[in-house]
C-alpha positions as CSV (number, residue, x, y, z in Angstrom):
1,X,72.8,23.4,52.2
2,X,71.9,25.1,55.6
3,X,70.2,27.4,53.4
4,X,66.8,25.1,53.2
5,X,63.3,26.3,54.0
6,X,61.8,24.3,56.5
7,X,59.5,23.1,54.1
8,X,61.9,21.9,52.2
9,X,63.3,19.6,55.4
10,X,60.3,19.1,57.4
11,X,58.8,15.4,56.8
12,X,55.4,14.8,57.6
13,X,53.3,11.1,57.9
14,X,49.7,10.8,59.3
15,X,50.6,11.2,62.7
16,X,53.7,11.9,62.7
17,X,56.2,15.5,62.2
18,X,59.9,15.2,61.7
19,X,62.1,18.1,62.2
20,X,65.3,19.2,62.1
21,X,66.5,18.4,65.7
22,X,67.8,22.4,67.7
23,X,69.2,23.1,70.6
24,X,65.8,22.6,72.6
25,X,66.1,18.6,71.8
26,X,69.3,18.3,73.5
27,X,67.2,16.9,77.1
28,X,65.5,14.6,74.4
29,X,68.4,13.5,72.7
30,X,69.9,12.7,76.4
31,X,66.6,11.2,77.9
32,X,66.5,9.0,74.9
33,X,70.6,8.0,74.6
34,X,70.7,7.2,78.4
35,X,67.1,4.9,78.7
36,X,69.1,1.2,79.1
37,X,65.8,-0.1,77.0
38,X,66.3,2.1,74.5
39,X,70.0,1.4,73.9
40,X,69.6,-2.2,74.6
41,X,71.4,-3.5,71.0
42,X,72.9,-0.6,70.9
43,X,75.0,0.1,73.9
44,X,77.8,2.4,72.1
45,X,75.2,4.4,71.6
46,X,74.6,5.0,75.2
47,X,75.4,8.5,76.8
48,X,76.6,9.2,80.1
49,X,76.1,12.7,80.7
50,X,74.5,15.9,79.2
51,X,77.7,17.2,77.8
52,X,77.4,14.1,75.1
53,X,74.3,14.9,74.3
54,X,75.4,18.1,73.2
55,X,78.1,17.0,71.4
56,X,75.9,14.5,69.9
57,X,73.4,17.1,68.8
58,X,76.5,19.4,67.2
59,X,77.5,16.3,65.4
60,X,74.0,15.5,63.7
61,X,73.6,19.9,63.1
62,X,77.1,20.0,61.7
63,X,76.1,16.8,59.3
64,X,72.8,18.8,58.5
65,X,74.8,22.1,57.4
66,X,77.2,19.8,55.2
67,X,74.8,17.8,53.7
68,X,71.5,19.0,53.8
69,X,69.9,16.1,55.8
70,X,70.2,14.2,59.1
71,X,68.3,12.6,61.8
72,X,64.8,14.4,62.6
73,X,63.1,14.9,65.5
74,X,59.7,13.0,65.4
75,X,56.7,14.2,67.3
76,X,53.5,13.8,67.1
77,X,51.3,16.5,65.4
78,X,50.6,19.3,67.4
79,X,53.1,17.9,70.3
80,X,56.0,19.4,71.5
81,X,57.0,15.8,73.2
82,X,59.5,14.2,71.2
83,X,59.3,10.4,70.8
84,X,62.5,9.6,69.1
85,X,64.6,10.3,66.1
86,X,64.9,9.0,62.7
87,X,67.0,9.8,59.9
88,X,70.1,8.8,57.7
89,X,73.8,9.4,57.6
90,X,76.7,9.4,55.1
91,X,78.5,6.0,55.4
92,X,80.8,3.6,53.7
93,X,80.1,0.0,54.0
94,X,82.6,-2.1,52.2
95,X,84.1,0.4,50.0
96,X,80.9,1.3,49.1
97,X,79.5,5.0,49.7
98,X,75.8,4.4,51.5
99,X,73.4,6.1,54.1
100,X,72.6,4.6,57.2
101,X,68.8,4.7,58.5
102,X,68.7,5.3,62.0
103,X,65.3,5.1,64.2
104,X,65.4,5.6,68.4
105,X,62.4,5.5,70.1
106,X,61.5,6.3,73.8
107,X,60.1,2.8,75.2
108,X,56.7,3.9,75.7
109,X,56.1,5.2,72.1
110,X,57.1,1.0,70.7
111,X,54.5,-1.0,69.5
112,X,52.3,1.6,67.6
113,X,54.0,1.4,64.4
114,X,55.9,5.1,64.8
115,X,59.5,3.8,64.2
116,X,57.9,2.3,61.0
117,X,56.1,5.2,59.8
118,X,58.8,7.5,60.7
119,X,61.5,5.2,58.5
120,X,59.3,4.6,55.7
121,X,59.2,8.6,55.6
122,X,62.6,8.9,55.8
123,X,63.3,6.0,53.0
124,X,61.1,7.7,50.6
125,X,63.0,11.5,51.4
126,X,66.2,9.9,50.7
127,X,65.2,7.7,47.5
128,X,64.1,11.4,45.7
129,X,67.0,13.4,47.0
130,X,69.6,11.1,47.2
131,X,68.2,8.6,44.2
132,X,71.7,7.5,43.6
133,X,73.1,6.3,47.3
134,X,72.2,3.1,48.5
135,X,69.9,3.2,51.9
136,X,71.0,0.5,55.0
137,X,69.8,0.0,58.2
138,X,72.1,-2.1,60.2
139,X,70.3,-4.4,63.2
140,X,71.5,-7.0,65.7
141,X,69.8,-10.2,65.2
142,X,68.1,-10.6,68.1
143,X,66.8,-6.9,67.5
144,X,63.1,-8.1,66.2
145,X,61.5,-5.1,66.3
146,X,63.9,-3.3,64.5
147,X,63.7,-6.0,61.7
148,X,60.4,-5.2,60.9
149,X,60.9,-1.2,61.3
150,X,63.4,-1.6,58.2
151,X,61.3,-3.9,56.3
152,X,58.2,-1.7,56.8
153,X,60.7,0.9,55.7
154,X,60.9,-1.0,52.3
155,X,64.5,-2.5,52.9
156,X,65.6,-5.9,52.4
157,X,67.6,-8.7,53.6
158,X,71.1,-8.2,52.2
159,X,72.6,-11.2,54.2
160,X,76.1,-10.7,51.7
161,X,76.7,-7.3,53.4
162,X,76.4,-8.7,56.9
163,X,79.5,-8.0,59.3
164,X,80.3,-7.1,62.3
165,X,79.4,-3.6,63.4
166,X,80.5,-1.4,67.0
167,X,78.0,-3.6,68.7
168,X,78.3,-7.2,67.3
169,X,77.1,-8.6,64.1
170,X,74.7,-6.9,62.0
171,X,72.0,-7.8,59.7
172,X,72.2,-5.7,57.1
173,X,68.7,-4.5,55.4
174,X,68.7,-2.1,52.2
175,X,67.4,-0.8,49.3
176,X,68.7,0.9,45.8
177,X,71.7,-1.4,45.9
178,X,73.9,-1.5,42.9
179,X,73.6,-4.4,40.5
């Protein structure tokens, strides 16, 4: 799948581009994995050094090369400032095979309804190439914001999928569940 035109894996919204992450968003992927607001509900996610974040980059390429999407890089047009990262992942939930919607935002780019146009982007990539997977996004309750990113996103409440995830319980939100 590595194979892909740019085209092909470039998303774009209004405002917003989202790329496949390189080497050159490693500082990004560190400033944005170390910011304690950032990883807040998150705090597995938290790095420690710059050594993670390149291992955390090789991870989401590796997953790009295998699969043929990832997590992007999102940006606004014509920046080169990267604002956070959204994208999906292979999972199981349950038994069931499923990608994960993840968002991450730097603090100063919340509130202006990026995370939500940058999911909704993502939701809509993943219902035409991957029509057949169910899409989750899993948030901690007291995650508000990230509530209504993945409703925005077009996911639902799926309160009989909830559990507890690496940081606590999660709320799970989907779409294109089985019946």
């Amino acid at each position: 799948m590595s194979d892909q035109s740019p085209a092909d894996i470039e998303l774009r919204t209004s405002r917003l581009s989202l790329l496949r992450p390189t080497t050159e968003d490693i500082d990004a992927i560190f400033a944005i994995h170390t910011d304690p607001e950032a990883t807040l509900h998150n705090p597995s996610d938290a790095l420690t050094n710059r050594d993670e974040a390149h291992d955390l980059y090789e991870r989401w390429n590796d997953q790009w090369q295998r699969c043929g999407y990832g997590y992007w890089v999102v940006r606004r047009h014509g920046s080169s400032r990267q604002l956070g990262f959204c994208g999906i992942k292979p999972m199981e939930l349950y038994g069931m095979k499923i990608l994960n919607l993840f968002y991450r935002f730097i603090p100063a780019a919340w509130g202006q309804g990026l995370a939500g146009e940058a999911a909704t982007a993502v939701v809509t990539w993943a219902s035409r190439k991957a029509p057949d997977l169910p899409l989750i996004a899993r948030v901690r309750p007291a995650n508000i914001a990230s509530q209504r990113v993945a409703v925005r996103a077009g996911l639902t409440r799926a309160e009989h999928l909830d559990g507890i995830g690496f940081d606590g319980f999660d709320w799970i939100f989907a779409t294109n569940l089985p019946e």
